[in-house]
TORKOL-4160 file (C-alpha; in steps of 0.2 Angstrom, whole numbers, padded with zeros to 4 digits, m for minus):
255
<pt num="1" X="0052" Y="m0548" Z="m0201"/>
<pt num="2" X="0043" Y="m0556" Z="m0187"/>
<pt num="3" X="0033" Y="m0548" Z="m0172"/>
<pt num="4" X="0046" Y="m0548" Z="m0161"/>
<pt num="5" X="0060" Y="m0539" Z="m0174"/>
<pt num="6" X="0046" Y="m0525" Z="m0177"/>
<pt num="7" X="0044" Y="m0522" Z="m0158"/>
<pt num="8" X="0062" Y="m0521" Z="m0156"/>
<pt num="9" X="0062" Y="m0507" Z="m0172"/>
<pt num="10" X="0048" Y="m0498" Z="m0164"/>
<pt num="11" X="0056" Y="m0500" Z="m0146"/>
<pt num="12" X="0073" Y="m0492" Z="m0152"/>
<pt num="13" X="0065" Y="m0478" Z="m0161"/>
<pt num="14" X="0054" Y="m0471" Z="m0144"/>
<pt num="15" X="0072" Y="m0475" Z="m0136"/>
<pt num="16" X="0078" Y="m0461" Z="m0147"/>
<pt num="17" X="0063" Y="m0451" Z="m0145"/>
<pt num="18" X="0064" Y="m0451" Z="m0127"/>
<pt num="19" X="0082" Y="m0450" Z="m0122"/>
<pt num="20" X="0084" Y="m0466" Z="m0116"/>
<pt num="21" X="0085" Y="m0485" Z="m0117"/>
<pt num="22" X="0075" Y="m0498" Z="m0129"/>
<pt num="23" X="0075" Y="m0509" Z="m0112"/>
<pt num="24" X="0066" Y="m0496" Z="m0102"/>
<pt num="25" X="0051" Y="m0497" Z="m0109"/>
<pt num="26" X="0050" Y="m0517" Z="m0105"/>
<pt num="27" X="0053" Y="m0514" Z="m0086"/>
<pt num="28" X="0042" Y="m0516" Z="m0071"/>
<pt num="29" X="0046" Y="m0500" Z="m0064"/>
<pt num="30" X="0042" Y="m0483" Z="m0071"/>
<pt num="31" X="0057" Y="m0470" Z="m0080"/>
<pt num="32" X="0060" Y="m0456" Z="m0081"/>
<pt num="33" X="0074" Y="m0446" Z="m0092"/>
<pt num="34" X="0078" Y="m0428" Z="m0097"/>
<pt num="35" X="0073" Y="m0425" Z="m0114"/>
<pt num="36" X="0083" Y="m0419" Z="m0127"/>
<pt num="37" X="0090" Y="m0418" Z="m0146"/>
<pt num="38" X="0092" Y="m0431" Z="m0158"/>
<pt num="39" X="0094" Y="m0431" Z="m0178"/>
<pt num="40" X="0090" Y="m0450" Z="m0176"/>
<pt num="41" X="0071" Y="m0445" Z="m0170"/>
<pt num="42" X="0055" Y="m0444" Z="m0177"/>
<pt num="43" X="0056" Y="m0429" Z="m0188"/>
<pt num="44" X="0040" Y="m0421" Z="m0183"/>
<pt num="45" X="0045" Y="m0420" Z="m0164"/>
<pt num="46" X="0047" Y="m0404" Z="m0156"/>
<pt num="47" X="0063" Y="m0407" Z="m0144"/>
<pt num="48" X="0067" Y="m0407" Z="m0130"/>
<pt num="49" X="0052" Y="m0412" Z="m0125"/>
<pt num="50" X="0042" Y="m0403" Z="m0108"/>
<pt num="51" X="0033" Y="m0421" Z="m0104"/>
<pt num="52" X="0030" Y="m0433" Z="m0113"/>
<pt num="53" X="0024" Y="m0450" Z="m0106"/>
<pt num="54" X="0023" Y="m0467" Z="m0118"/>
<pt num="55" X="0018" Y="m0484" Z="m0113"/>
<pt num="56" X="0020" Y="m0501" Z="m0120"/>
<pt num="57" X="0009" Y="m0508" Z="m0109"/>
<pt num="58" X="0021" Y="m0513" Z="m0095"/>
<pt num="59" X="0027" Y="m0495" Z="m0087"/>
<pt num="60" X="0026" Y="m0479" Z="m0093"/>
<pt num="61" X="0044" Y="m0469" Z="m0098"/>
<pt num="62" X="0041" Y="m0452" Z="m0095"/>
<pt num="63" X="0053" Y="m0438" Z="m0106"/>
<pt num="64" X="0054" Y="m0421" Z="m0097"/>
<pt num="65" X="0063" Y="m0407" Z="m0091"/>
<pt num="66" X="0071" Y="m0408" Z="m0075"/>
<pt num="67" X="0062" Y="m0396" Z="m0067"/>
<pt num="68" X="0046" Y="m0407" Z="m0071"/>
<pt num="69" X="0054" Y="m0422" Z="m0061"/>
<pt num="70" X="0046" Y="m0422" Z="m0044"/>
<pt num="71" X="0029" Y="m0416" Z="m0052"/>
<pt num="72" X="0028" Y="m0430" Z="m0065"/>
<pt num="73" X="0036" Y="m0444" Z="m0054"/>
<pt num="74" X="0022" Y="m0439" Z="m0040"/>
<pt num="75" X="0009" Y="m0442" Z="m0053"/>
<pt num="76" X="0018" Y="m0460" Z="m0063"/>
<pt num="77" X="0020" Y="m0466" Z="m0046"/>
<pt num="78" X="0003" Y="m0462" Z="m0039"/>
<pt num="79" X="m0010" Y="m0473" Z="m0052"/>
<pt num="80" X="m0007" Y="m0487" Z="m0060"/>
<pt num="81" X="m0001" Y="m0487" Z="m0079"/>
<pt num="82" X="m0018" Y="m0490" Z="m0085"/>
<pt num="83" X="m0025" Y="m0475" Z="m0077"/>
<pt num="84" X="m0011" Y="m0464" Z="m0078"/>
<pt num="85" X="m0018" Y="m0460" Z="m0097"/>
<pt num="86" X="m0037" Y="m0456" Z="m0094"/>
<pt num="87" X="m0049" Y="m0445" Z="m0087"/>
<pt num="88" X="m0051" Y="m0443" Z="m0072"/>
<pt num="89" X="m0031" Y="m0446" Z="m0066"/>
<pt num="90" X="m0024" Y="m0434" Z="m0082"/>
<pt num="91" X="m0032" Y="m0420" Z="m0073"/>
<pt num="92" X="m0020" Y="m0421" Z="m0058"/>
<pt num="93" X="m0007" Y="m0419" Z="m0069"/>
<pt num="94" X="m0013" Y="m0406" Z="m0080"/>
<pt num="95" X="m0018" Y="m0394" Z="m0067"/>
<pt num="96" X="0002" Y="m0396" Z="m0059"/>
<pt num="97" X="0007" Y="m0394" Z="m0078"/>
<pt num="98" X="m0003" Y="m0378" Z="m0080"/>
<pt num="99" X="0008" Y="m0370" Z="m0066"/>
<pt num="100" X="0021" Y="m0371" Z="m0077"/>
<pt num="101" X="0012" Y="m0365" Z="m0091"/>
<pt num="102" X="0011" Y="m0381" Z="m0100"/>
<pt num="103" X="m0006" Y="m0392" Z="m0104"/>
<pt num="104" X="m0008" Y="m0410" Z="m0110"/>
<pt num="105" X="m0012" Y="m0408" Z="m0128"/>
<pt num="106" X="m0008" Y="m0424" Z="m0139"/>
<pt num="107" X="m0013" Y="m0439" Z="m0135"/>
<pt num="108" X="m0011" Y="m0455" Z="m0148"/>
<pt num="109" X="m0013" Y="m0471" Z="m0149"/>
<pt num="110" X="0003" Y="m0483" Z="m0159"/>
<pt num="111" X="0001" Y="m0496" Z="m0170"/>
<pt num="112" X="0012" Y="m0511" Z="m0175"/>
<pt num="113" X="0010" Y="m0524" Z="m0189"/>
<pt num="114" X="0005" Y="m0541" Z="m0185"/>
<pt num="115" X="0014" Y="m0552" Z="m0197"/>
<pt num="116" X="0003" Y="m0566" Z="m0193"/>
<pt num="117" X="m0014" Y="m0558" Z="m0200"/>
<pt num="118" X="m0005" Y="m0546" Z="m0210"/>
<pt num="119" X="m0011" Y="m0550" Z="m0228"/>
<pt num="120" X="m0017" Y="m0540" Z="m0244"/>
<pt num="121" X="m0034" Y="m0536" Z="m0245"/>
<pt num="122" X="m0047" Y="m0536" Z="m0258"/>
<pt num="123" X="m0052" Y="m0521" Z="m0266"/>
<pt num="124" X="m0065" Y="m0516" Z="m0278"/>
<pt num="125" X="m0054" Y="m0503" Z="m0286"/>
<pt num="126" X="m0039" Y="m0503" Z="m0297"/>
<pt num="127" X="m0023" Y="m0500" Z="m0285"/>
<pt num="128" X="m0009" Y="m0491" Z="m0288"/>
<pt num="129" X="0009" Y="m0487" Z="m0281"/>
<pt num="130" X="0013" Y="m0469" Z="m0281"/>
<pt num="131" X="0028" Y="m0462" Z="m0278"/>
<pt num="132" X="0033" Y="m0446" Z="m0274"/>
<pt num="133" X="0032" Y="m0437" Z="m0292"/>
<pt num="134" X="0014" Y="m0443" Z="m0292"/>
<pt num="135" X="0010" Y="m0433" Z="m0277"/>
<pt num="136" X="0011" Y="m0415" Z="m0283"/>
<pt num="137" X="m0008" Y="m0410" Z="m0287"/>
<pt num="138" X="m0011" Y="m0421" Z="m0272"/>
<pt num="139" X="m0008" Y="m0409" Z="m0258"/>
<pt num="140" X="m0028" Y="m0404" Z="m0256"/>
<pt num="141" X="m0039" Y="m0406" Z="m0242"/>
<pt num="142" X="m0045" Y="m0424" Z="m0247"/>
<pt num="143" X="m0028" Y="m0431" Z="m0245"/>
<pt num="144" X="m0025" Y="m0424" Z="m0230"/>
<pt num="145" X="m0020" Y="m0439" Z="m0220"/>
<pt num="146" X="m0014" Y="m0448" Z="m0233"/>
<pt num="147" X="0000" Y="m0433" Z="m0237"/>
<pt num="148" X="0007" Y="m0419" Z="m0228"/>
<pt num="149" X="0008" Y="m0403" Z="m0236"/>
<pt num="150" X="0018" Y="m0395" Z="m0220"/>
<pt num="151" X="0033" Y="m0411" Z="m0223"/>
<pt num="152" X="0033" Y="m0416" Z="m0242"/>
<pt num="153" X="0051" Y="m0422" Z="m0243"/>
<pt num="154" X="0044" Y="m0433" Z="m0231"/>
<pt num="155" X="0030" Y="m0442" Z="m0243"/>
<pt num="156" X="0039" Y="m0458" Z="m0250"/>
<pt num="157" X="0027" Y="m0469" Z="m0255"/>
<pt num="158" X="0009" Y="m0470" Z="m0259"/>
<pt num="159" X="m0006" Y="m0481" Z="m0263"/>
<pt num="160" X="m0020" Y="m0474" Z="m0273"/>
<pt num="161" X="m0037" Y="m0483" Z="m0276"/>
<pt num="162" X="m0044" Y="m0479" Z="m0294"/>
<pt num="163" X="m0063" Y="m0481" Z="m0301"/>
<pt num="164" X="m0059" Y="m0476" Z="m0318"/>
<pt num="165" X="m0046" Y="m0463" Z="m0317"/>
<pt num="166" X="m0054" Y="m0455" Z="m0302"/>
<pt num="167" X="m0043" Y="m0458" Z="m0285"/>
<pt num="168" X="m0056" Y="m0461" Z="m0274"/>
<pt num="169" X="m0044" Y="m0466" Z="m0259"/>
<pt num="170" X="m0025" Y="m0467" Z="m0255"/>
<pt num="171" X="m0014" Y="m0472" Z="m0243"/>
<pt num="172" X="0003" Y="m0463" Z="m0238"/>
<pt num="173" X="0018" Y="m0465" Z="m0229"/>
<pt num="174" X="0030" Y="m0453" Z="m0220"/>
<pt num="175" X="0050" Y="m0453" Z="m0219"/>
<pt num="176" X="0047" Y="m0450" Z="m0200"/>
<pt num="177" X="0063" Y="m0455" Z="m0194"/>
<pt num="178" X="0077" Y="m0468" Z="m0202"/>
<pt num="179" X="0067" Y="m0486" Z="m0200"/>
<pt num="180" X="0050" Y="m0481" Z="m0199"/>
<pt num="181" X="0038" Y="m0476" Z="m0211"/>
<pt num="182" X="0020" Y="m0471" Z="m0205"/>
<pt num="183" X="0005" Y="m0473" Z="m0212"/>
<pt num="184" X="m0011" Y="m0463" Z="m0216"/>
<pt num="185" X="m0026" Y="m0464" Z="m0225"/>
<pt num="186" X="m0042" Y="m0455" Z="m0235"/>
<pt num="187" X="m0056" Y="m0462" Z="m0243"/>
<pt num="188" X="m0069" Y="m0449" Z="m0251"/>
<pt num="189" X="m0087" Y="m0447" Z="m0242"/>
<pt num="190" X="m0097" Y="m0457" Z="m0254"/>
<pt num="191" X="m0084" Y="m0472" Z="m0256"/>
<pt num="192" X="m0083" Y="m0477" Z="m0239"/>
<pt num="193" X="m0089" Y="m0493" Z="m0230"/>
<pt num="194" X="m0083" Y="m0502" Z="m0245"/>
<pt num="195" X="m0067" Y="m0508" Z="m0239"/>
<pt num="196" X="m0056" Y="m0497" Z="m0246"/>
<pt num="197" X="m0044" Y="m0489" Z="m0233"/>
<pt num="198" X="m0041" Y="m0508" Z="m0225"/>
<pt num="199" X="m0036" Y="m0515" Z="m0242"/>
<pt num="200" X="m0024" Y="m0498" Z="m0245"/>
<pt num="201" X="m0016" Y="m0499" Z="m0228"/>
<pt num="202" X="m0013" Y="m0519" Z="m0227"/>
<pt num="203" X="m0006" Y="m0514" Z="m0247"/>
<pt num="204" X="0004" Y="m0500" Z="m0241"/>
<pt num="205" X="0011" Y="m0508" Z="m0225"/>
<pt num="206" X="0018" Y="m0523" Z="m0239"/>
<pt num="207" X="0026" Y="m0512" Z="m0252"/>
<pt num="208" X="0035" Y="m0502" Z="m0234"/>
<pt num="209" X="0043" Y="m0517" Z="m0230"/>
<pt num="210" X="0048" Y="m0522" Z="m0247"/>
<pt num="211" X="0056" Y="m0505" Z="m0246"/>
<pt num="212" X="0066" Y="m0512" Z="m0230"/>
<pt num="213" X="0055" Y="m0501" Z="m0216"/>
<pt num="214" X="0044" Y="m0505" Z="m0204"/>
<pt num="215" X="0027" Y="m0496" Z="m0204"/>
<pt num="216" X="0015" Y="m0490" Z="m0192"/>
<pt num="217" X="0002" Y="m0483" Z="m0189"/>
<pt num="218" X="m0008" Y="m0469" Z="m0176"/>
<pt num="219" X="m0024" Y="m0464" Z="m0171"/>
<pt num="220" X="m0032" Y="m0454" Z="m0160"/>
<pt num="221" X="m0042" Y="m0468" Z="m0146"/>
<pt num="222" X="m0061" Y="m0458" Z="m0149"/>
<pt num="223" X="m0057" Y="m0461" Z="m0167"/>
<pt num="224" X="m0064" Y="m0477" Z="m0171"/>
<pt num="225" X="m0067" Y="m0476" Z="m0188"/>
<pt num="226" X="m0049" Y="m0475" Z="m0189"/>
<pt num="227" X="m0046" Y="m0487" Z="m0176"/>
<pt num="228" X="m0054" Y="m0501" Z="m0183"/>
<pt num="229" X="m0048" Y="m0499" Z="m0199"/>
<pt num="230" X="m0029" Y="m0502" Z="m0192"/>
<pt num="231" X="m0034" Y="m0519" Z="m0185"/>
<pt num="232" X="m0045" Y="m0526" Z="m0200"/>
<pt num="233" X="m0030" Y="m0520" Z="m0211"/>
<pt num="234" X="m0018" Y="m0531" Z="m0199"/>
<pt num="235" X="m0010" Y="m0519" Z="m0188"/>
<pt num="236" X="m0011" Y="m0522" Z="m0167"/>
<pt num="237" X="m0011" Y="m0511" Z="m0153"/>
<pt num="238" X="0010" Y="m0507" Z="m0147"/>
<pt num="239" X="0012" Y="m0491" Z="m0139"/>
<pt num="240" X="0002" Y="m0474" Z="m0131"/>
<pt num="241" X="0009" Y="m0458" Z="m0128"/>
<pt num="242" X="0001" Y="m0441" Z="m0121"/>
<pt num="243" X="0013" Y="m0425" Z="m0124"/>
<pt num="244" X="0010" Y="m0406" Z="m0116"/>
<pt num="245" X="0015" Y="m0391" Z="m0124"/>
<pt num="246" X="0015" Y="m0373" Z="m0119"/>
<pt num="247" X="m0005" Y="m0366" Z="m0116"/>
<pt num="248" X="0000" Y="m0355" Z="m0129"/>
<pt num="249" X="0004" Y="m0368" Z="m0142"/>
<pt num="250" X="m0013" Y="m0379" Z="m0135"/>
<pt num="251" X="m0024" Y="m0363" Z="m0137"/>
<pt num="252" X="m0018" Y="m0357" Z="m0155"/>
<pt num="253" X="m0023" Y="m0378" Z="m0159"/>
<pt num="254" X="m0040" Y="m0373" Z="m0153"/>
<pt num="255" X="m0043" Y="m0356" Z="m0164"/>
């Protein structure tokens, strides 16, 4: 696949996410579209959405429920998209959120492949391919990025790195909706800084496509660790999005 036929995936996919069109997210001006139900999206969405805004860089399309409309176009419409997903700006709409009872709660960072650097990295380690058999007495704490114990249907693929016949890191990848498979990884403590989780996720993001899906990838913007792994392992920035849920929901995620 090249750059362009990835973005397109990607584009159609928050298209579905969103409630709206793949072409929205390339305009100069800002969206806005009622959320609602899909079996196409991401299976780990919560729909309808309350608000949820996502950027490709150009504009932002925000997802909401029409009684959100004159809040949330006030606030797209008042900074410019680069500000619109950062301290100090966020406040403003998080305090006219909070009258509804909703908060801002997620906010991620989207990764894409970038065919022209994507490549198999070295590893020190025996590497494996998994598949979904394997993962069984893998659903621990250590693996926690790499698996999902909440959405193991969803598991389809893994990359483990062996010393011995110790895994000592592996990378996963989640069903999450029909074209695209996403990506995480875990490296034990004392194996880290070695190289690992870059030569798991640019193996992992290969043996996706070979299974005819696009990969990607997400990470929280303080997490650097994780950050910088995504681009040595040949994966470039593509998309933000920051979502609010109900106080309740943001306050049990704080217990």
């Amino acid at each position: 696949m090249t750059n362009q036929e990835i973005l397109q995936c990607a584009l159609r996919q928050s298209a579905i996410d969103l409630h709206c069109e793949p072409q929205d997210f390339l305009e100069d001006k800002n969206k806005i579209a009622v959320s609602g139900r899909s079996e196409e999206a991401r299976r780990y969405l919560a729909l309808p959405f309350a608000c949820n805004l996502v950027s490709y860089g150009n504009n932002v399309v925000a997802s909401i429920q029409e009684e959100l409309r004159d809040i949330v176009k006030a606030y797209i419409d008042k900074y410019p998209v680069e500000h619109l997903f950062e301290t100090p700006n966020m406040q403003v709409l998080n305090r006219a959120l909070m009258e509804h009872g909703l908060q801002i709660c997620f906010m991620a960072e989207y990764f894409l492949p970038d065919m022209a650097v994507l490549k198999e990295l070295p590893c020190a380690y025996e590497m494996r391919i998994l598949e979904q058999k394997d993962f069984e007495t893998l659903y621990v704490p250590e693996w926690g990025n790499a698996l999902s114990a909440e959405r193991k249907s969803l598991d389809m693929l893994g990359v483990g790195a062996y010393d011995k016949d110790m895994l000592v890191g592996l990378a996963g990848c989640s069903a999450d909706c029909e074209t695209m498979w996403q990506i995480g990884v875990d490296v034990l403590p004392s194996y880290r800084r070695q190289g690992i989780a870059a030569a798991l996720t640019s193996r992992i993001a290969l043996e996706t496509f070979a299974h005819g899906k696009v990969p990607f990838y997400c990470a929280a913007w303080s997490n650097i660790k994780s950050v910088r792994n995504a681009i040595k392992a040949g994966f470039r920035p593509a998309w933000v999005e920051m979502t609010a849920k109900e106080i309740s929901f943001v306050e049990k995620m704080n217990q």
